[in-house]
Phi, psi and omega in degrees: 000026207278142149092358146013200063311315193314324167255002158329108167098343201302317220240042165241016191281183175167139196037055179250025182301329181293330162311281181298322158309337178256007171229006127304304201316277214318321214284314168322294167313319188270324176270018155286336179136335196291171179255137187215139154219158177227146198229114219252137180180150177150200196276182174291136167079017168252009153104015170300328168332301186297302179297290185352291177319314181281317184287341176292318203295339159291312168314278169315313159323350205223018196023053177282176195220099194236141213270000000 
């Protein structure tokens, strides 16, 4: 995945375990078959970007196909 857009940003995350732990569930939930949505929001400069990033990057690691 070297040159991603997806990954960008990945290896700045620090104290997001319950974020990223709460976008495995969904990612988990989606591949039983369920419909999920997850929704990222808060202010400029708080790393939505970055989870965005670590979570396609789970997605795919997990061979999901992300748009």
């Amino acid at each position: 995945m070297a040159g991603s857009r997806y990954t960008a940003g990945v290896e700045a995350l620090l104290e997001r375990e319950v974020e990223l732990a709460t976008f495995a569930a969904a990612l988990a939930r989606t591949r039983k078959g369920e419909g999920v949505m997850v929704a990222f929001e808060g202010p400029a400069g708080l790393g939505k970007t970055s989870l965005l990033a670590a979570g396609a990057r789970q997605a795919m690691e997990s061979g999901m196909t992300v748009l």
